[in-house]
N, C-alpha and C positions, 0 to 999 in steps of 0.2 A: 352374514357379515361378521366377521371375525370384531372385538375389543380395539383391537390396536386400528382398525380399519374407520371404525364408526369415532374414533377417539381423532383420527385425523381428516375425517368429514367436518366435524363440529369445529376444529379448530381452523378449519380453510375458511365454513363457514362465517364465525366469528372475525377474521382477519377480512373477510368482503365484507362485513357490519362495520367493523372499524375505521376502514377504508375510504369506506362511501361516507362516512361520519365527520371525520377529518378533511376529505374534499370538501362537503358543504359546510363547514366551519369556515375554510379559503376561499369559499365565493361569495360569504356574506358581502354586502355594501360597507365602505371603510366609511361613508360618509350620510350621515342622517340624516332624513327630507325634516323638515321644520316649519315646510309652507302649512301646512295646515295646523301651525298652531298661532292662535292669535296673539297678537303683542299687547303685553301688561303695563300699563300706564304706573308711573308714578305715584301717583294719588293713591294703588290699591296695595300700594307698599309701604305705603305714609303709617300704617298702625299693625303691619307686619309683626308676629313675635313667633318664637322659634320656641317648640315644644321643649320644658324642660329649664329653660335658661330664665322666667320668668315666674317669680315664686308670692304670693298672696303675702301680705304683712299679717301675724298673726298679735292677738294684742290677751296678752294674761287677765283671765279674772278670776275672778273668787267666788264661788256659790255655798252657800249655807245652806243646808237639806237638811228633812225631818231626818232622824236613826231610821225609822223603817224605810223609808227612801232608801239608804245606802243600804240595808241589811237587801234588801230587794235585787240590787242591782248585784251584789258580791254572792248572792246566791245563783244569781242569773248568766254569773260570770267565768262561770266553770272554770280551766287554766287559762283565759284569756285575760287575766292580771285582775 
């Protein structure tokens, strides 16, 4: 088998891969069964929060620490500030 021969095996090949591909794309279902999911009540949506959009109050303090306390920490801290 010649280059130019085995070159347009693979490519017939590939073109029935593709083929067959794109047909079962067009026979999926346009329309999704949903019987088997059950219905969610209101009540379990009452306290609903959507990842991201809901942020903790944070509240400034002050702490006073011995020097070796911080010398500890600033050694411990490599480049992470």
């Amino acid at each position: 088998m010649s280059l130019c021969e085995l070159a347009d095996k693979i490519a017939a090949q590939n073109l029935a891969i593709n083929g067959a591909w794109r047909q079962s794309i067009s026979c999926r279902p346009r329309v999704i069964d949903t019987t088997d999911i059950p219905e969610v009540s209101a009540d379990a949506w009452q306290h609903a929060r959507q990842p991201g959009l809901y942020r903790r109050r944070k509240k400034p303090v002050t702490l006073r620490l011995d020097v070796d306390i911080v010398t500890w920490f600033k050694e411990h801290a490599h480049d992470r500030g």
